[in-house]
N, C-alpha and C positions, 0 to 999 in steps of 0.2 A: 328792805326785806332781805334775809340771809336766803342767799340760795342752796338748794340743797346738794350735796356735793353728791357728782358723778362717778361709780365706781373706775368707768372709764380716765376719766380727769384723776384720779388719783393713783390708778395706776401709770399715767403719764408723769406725774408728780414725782413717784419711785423714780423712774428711769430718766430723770432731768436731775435729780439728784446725786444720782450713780452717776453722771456723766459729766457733772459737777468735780467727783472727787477724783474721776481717772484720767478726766481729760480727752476719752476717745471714745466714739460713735462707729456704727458699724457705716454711718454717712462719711468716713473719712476725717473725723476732726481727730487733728493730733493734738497735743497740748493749746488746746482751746483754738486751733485754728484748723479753716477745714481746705483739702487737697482739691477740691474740686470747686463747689461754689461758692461764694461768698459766709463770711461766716456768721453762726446762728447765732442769733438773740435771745439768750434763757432767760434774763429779768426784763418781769411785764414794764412797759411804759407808765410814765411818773407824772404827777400833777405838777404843770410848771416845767417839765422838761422842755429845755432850748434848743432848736436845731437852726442849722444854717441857712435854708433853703425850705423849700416844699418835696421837692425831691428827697435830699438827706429823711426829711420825720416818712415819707412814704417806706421808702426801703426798710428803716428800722420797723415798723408797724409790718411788714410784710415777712422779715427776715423772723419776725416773732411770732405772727403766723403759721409759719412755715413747722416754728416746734410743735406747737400745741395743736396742727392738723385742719387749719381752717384757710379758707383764702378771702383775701380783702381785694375793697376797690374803691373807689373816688368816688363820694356821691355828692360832694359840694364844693366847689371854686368863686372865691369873690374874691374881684380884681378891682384895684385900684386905678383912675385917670391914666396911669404910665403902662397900664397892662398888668401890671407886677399881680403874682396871686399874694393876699395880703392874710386872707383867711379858710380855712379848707378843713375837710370831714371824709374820715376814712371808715369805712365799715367792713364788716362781714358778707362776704359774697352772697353768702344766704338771706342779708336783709330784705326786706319788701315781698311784693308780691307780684306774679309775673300778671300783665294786664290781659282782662278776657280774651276769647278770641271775635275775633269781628267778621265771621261767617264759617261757614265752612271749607276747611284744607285739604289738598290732595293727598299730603304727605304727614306722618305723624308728627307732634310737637314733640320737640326735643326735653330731654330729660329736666323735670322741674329741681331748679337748684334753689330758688326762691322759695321761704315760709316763714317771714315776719320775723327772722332774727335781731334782738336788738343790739344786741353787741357792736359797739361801733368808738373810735376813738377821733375826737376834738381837738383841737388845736389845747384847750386848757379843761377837756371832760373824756375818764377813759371808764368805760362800763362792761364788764368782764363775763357779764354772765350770756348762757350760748343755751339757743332750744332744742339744741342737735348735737347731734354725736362726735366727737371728733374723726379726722379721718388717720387711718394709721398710718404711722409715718412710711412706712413703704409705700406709700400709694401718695405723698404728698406731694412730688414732684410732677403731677398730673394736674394739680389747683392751678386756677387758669391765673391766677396773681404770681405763681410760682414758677408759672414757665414762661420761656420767651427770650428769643437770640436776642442779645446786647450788641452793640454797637460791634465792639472787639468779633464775637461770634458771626454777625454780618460779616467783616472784613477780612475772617478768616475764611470762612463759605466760598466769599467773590475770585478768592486768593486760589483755592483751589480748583475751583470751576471753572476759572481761566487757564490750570496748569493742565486739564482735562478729565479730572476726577466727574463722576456723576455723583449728582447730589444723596446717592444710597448709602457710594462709600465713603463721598466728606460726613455721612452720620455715624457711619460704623469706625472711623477712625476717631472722630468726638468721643464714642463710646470708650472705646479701646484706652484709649489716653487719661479719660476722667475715672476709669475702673469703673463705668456702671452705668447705666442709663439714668439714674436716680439722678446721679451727680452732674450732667450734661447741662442741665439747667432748661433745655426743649426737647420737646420729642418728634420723632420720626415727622410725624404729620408735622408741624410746626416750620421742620428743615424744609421739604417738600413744598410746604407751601409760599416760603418766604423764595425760594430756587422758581417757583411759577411765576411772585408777584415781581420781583428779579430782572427775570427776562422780560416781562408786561411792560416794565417801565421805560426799556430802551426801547421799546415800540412805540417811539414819537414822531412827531412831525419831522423834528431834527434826526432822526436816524442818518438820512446820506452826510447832510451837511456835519453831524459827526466822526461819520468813518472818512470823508475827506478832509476831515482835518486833523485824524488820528493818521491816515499815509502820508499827510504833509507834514506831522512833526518828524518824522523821520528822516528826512530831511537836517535834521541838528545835529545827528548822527550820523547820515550817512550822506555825504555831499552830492552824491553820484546819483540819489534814488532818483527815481521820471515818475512822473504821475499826469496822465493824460486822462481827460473825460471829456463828456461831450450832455448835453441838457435837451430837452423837449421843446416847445414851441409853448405848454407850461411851464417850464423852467426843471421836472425833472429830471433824474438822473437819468441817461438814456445809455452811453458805452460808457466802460471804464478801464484803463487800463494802467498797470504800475508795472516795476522791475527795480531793482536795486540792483547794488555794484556789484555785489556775487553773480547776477545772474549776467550782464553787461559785460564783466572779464569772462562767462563763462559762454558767451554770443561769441564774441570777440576769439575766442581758441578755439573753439566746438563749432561756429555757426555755418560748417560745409553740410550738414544734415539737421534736417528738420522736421521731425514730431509732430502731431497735433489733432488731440480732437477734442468732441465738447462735453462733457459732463452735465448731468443734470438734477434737481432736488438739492442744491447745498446751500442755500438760502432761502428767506417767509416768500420773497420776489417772485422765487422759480427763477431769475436770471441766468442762462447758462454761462457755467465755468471753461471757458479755454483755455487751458495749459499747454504752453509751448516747450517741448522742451529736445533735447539733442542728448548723444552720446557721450563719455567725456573718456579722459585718459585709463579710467580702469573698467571701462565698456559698459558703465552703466548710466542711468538716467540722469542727467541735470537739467535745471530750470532756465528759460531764458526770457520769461515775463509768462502774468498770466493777462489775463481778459474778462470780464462780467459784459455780457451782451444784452440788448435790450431783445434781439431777436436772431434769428440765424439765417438772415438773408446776403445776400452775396454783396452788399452795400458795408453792411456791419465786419463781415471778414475782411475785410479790402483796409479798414478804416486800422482796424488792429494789425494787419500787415503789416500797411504802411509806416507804422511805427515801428514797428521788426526793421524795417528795411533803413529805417534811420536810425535807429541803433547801430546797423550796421555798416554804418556813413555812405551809404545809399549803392552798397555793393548788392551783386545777387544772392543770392543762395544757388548752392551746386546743386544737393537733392534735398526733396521733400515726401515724405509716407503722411498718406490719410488714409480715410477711411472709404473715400471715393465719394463723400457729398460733392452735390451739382454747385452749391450753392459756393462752397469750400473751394470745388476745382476751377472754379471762371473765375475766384477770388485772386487764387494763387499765379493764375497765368497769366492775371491784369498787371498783377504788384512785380511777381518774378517771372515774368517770358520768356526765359532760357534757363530756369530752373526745370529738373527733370523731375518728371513725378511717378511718384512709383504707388501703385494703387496695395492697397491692407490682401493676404490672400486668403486670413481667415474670412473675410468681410465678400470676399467671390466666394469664396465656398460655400458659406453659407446662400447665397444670391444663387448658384450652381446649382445647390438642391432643391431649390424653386422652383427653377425652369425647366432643368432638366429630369424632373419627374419619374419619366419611365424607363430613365436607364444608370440603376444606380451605382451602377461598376464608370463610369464616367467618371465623377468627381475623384474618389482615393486614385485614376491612373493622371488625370489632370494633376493632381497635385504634386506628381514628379516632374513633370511640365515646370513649375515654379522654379527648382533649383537645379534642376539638370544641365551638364556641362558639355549642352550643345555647341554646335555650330548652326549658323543662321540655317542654311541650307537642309542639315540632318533634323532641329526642330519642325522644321515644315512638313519634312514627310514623313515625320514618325505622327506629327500630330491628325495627318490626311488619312493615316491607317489608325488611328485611335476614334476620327470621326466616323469613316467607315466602318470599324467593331461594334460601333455603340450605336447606330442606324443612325445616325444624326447629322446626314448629310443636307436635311432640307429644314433643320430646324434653325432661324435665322440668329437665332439668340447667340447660341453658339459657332457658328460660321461667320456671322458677322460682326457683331457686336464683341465678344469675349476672343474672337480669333485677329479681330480685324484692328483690338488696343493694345495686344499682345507687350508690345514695345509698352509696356507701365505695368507688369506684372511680372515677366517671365525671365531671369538671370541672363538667359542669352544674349538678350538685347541692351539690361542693364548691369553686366558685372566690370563693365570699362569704368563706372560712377560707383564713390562712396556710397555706401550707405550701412559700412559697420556690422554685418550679417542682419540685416533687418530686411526682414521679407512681410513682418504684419504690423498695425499698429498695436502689439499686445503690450507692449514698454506701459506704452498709452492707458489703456484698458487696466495694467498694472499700477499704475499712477493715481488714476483713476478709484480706482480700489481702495488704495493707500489713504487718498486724500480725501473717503468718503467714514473711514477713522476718525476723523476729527470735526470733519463741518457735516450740519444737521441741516434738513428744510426747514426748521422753526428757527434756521439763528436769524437774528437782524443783521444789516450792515455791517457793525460795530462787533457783533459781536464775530462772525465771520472771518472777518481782518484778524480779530486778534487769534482765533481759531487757525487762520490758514497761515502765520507765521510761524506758530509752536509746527505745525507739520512741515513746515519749508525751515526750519532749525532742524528736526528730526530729519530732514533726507537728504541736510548737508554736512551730518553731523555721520553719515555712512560714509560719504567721500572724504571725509576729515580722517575715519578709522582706517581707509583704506590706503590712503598718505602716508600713514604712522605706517603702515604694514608694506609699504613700499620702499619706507627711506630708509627704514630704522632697522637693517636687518637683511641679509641679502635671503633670496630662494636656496633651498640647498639643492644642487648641482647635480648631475648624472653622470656618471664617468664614461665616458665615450671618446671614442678616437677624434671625434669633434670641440673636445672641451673648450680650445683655445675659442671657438666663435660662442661658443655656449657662455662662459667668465665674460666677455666684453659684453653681450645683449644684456647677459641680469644685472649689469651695472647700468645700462643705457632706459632699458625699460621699462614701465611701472608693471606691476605685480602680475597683472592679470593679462596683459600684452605680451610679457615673458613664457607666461604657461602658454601660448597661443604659437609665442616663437618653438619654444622648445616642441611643441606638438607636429611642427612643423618639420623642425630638423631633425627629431626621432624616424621620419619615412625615408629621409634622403639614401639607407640604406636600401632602398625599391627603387630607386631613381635609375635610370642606366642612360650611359650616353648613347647616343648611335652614330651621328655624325659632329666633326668640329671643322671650322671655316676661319679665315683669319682674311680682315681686307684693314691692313695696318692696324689702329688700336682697338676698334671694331672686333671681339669674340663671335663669332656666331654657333650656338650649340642648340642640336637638333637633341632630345631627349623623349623619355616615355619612362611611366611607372611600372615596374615586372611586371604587373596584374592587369594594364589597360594597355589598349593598343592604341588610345589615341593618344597622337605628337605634337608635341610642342616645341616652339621655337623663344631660345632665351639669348638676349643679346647684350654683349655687357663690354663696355668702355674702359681699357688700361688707363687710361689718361684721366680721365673724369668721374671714373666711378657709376657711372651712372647704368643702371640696369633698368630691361623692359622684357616681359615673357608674357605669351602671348594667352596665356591662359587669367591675364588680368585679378587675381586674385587679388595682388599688393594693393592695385587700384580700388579695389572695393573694400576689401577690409582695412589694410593697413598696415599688414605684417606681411613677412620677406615669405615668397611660397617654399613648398618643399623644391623647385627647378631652380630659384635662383639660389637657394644654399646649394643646391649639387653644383653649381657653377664656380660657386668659392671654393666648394674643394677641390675641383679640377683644377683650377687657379692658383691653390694652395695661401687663401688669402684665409691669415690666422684673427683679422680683427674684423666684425663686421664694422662696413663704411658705414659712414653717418646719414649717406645720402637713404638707405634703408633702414632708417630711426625716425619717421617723420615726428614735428613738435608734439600732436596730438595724441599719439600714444607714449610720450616718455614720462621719465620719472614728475618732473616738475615741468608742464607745459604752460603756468600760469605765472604772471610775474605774481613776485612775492608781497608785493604792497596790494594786491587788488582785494582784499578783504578788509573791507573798514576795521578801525581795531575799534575795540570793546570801549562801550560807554563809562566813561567816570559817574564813579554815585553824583559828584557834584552835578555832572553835564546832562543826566534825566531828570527831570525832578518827577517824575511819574510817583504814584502813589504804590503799587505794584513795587517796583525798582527796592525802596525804603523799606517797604513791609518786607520782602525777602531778604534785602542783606541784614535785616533787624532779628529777621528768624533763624538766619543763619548762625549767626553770632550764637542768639538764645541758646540751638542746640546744645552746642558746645557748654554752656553755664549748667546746662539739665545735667547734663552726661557728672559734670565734676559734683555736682551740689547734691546729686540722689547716693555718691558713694556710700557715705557715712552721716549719721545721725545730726553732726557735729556742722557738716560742711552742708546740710540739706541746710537748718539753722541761717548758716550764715549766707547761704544763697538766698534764701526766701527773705531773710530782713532786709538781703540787695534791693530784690527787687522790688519788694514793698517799699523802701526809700523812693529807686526810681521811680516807682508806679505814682506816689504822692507828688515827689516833684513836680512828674508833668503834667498833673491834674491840674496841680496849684499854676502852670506854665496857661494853661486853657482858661483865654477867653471869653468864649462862648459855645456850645455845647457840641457835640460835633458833628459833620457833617459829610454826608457823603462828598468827596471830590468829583469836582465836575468841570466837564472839558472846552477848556478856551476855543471857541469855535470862529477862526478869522471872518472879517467881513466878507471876503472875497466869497466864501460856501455858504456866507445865512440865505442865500435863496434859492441854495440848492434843495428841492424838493425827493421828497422817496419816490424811488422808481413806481412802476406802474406794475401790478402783477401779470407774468409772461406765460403762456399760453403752449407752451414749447410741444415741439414737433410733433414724438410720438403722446403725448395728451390729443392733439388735435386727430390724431389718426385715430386713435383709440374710438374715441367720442364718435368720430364721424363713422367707424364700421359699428356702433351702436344702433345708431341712427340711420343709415340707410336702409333702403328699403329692398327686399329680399329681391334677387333675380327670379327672372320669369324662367321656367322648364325649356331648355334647348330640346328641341326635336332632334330624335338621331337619324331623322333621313333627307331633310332638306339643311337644319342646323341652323332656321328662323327662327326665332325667340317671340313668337306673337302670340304664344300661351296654349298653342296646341301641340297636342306631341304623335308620336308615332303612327299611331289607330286611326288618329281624327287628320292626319296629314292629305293634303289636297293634291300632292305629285304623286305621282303612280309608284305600286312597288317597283323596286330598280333601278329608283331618280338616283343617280350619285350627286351630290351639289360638290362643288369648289374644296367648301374647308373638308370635307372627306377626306378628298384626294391627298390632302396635305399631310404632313408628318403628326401622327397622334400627339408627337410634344410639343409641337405646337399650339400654344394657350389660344382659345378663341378670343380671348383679348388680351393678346400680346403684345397691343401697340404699344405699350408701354415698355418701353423697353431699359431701364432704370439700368444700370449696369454694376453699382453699387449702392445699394442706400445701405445710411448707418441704422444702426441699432434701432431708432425709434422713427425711422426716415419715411417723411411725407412729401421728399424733394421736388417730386413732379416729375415731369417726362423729361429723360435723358434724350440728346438730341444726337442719333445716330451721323448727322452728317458732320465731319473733323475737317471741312475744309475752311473751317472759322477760325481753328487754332492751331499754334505749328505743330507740324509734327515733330517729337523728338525722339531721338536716341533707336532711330527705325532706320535698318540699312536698305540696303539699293533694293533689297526684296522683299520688301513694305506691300502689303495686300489690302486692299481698306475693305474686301472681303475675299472669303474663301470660295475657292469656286470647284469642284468636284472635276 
């Protein structure tokens, strides 16, 4: 029977015709080929048509679809003994009928695309006629036959998902590039959804024994990497620790100070992240290994120490800044006991405005306390009159406790030790910050590693810019009757050590001597700043060079102070000595080999590695081939040769890459999900149960208050008498917790552990 022709269908007819003669669609097709997706099929399929495959007759049947506004799909497969499909049936998405429903649904059924279409093409039967409308072709790129990421599209998705794009803007850049959403070939939802099922997938059983055998190939590359971990009593993963040769040369120059705290939320685990890191030659942060903890007990810290400490062939560390966890600080004085610890002071300050409550002019005068350029003796009683202003003579927190650890906070007691002008762990907290940029709590393992590489590329790729801006190029100079010392440092010093010099030697014009001593090659110069009265003593060696002032400055930071430059120029000494150039702040303090060199394409064979130096290339072929008409032409026929060749090169069909996993990790199991600190505090002030009304006249807590109180009026009790800031339960006497800190009770007595860097007028409390 002739069917009757659709005004619609024949107005499609026109404009297949028209497009016929010109060659060009508003879809991109240039002379019969289209710029975006796969090109259109204008002549219907033929009785007796041969295709190669079952694949190959699908795409034509769908590609032909696609013009005339319908979408198709598979409704029949018969396979032979060997698998093979030998004969198969393509239809109209619209065929059949959707089956009733089988009771009642919460939610409504989705739009009916099913009504008994027969249209449908056979292996050797094609039946043309349609009970429905076409759809317009602007709207065809929505036919569910019509969309859908292709293999390439996958691999381009994973390609940028890994470089750190979100799957919004690897959609918006697909768009940008194909000119059009039409032309994409998926849509938004589509990207989105394949980016969900994505990440789903590495959510396996092998997740750890994945990512440890992704930090073990690294090892091909980089000979130096460490990779230490530690398993369960199930065999999961329970610590884990890595470091490569950058960060090992960068222990190895830097490791007199020591950084570190814990990060939380950057994996599905909740595993907390420690990052260790120190100061380097242009005074800012580098990496010296991280950590993934199973928990934050003082077991776990000791264990990733300990491998700090053999990194560093079992030397100590000079100083270390935390944050003042319990757990943290009995860690660090098992591993390193003669390492000086210098407690975070934003991390007191905050803990200050806790305690100390009722007296808010306390903490901003404490906080000059941190870096003030006492003497032991003059802090002590300026601090006895700051307790005395703020009535806080019987509040034990502060007398004791914060007075009594002084010696781990306060510059007086530690500006004879490095520590780089580092008074907080905010480096940390900065790091921190940084590296919360790139890792998510929904990464896995795997996905994590490769996450927190691209950001540890990124923050050695600052100290790389700041190299270039060191070697390549001197500082321009200030003309001052100093120059001659000024020319030798900006040669000797990196960038930012120099501005530090130079800041220095700009005061020396304030310097004034007052007295000079000579006991053979021994200088002895007494000095003072015009503007401060107190004196200093700077003592400096004709013979050896060697200089010491006693305001310790060199010691802590590392630069020559404003006394010892006034000294040189008494001296009339035009070259700074070497001996005040320490390694750590000059130009190039690292030997030059300690950075692995770059992987040969041959020597990864990663799938990553291939697909960007293949993109890289490509650019460049785009850039030439889009000039001219001529040259688009003869690029596109390139790479349609290449494109065929390598199809013909394939196999069998393709296949995501997937990762050789050594024996050694197939029974490493996924961690356990972690529970971490402030979650359990959190929870637990949910959950307890409200306090009972303290009485204001006896200050029992047995649920009666003032009225109904059983001591006569005029009882004074005990906690009365006491300092109002003093917390009725203040046995807790915590001295620093971190951020989310459920450390438990800080144990006021220090005769457990040594004391350090506390002179002969050490108070273990204050006593009015």
């Amino acid at each position: 029977m002739e069917e009757e022709e659709h005004p619609r269908n024949s107005a499609i007819e026109d404009d297949l015709e028209s497009l016929e003669e010109t060659g060009e669609t508003d879809n991109g097709i240039l002379n019969g080929e289209t710029t975006g997706m796969e090109d259109v099929i204008l002549d219907p399929p033929k009785i007796g048509q041969i295709f190669n495959d079952f694949e190959e007759a699908y795409n034509f049947y769908n590609d032909y679809a696609r013009a005339w506004g319908f979408s198709v799909r598979c409704s029949k497969k018969v396979r032979n003994n060997k698998v093979e499909v030998t004969t198969g049936a393509f239809v109209c998405s619209c065929e059949g009928h959707r089956a009733p429903n089988k009771g009642e649904k919460k939610r409504d059924s989705p739009m009916e695309t099913r009504f008994g279409c027969k249209a449908k093409w056979i292996v050797d039967i094609f039946k043309e006629d349609h009970n429905h409308m076409p759809i317009n072709r602007q709207c065809t790129h929505h036919l569910r036959s019509q969309r859908g990421l292709t293999e390439a599209d996958k691999a381009d998705f994973r390609f940028k998902k890994n470089a750190g794009m979100k799957p919004s803007q690897i959609i918006k850049l697909a768009v940008h590039n194909a000119g059009g959403h039409d032309k994409v070939g998926y849509t938004v939802k589509d990207g989105m959804n394949f980016s969900t099922r994505d990440r789903n997938e590495r959510l396996c059983p092998s997740d750890a024994a994945a990512a440890l055998a992704y930090l073990e190939s690294k090892k091909s590359t980089d000979t130096h990497f460490i990779l230490w971990y530690t398993t369960d009593e199930e065999n999961r993963l329970h610590n884990l620790f890595w470091a490569d040769s950058m960060s090992i040369a960068d222990l190895s120059c830097f490791g007199e100070l020591l950084a570190f705290d814990t990060t939380y939320k950057k994996n599905i685990y909740n595993m907390p992240l420690v990052i260790f890191t120190g100061i380097n030659h242009h005074f800012t942060s580098c990496l010296f290994g991280s950590a993934l903890l199973a928990n934050e007990t003082e077991g776990s810290y000791k264990w990733a120490l300990e491998i700090l400490k053999e990194m560093l062939g079992g030397k100590d560390l000079h100083t270390v800044v935390t944050d003042g966890d319990k757990a943290m600080r009995n860690a660090i004085d098992t591993v390193f006991p003669y390492a000086t610890h210098r407690l975070c002071a934003w991390h007191l300050s905050k803990n200050i405005k806790g305690k100390v409550k009722n007296s808010p002019d306390f903490e901003p005068q404490w906080s000059t306390f941190v870096i003030a350029d006492y003497e032991q003796e003059e802090f002590e009683e300026k601090w006895k009159e700051l307790v005395g202003k703020c009535g806080l003579q019987k509040n034990q927190w502060v007398t004791k406790n914060l007075f009594g650890r002084r010696g781990e906070w306060a510059d007086t007691y530690l500006r004879s030790h490095y520590f780089a002008g580092l008074t907080t762990t905010s480096r940390n907290e900065g790091i921190n910050s940084f590296v919360g940029r790139y890792l998510e709590e929904r990464h896995c393992l795997l996905d994590f590693f490769i996450q927190y590489d691209r950001w540890c590329r990124d923050l050695r790729e600052t100290e790389i810019k700041l190299d270039f801006k060191s070697n390549y190029g001197l500082t321009p100079l200030k003309s001052t009757m100093l120059r001659p010392l000024e020319e030798s440092a900006v040669k000797l010093f990196s960038k930012a050590a120099f501005l530090k010099f130079r800041s220095e030697l700009e005061q020396v014009i304030g310097c004034i001597k007052n007295t000079q001593s000579e006991d053979g090659n021994i200088h002895t110069y007494s000095l003072s700043m015009f503007n401060k009265q107190k004196v200093v003593e700077v003592k400096y060696n004709l013979e050896t060079k060697d200089m010491e002032c006693s305001c310790k400055k060199f010691n802590s930071v590392g630069i020559p102070c404003t006394h010892m430059l006034c000294v040189l120029k008494e001296e009339r000494v035009k070259s700074l000595p070497e001996k005040l150039v320490l390694k750590r702040c000059s130009k190039n303090p690292k030997p030059i080999d300690s950075m692995p060199p770059p992987p040969k394409l041959g020597d990864d064979h990663s799938f990553n590695t291939r697909y960007g130096s293949l993109q890289f290339l490509a650019t460049h072929i785009f850039l030439l081939g889009a000039e001219t008409p001529l040259s688009f032409q003869v690029a596109r026929g390139g790479l349609t040769a290449v494109r065929d060749k390598l199809e013909m090169m394939r196999t069998t069909p393709a296949e995501r890459e997937s990762m050789v996993i050594p024996k050694e990790f197939e029974r490493a199991l996924n961690p356990k999900k972690v529970m971490f600190k402030g979650f359990r505090k959190g929870k637990a002030k949910k959950q307890q149960k409200k306090k009972k009304m303290k009485c204001g006249r006896c200050g029992r807590r047995d649920g009666h208050y003032i009225k109904t109180c059983p001591e006569p009026e005029g009882y004074v009790s005990p906690a009365t008498e006491s300092s109002s800031d003093e917390e009725d339960d203040d046995d807790d006497m915590d001295f620093a917790d971190s951020d989310g800190g459920d450390d438990g009770d800080d144990d006021d007595d220090q005769s457990g552990r040594p004391q350090k860097v506390i002179g002969k007028t050490y108070l273990s409390s204050y006593q009015n």
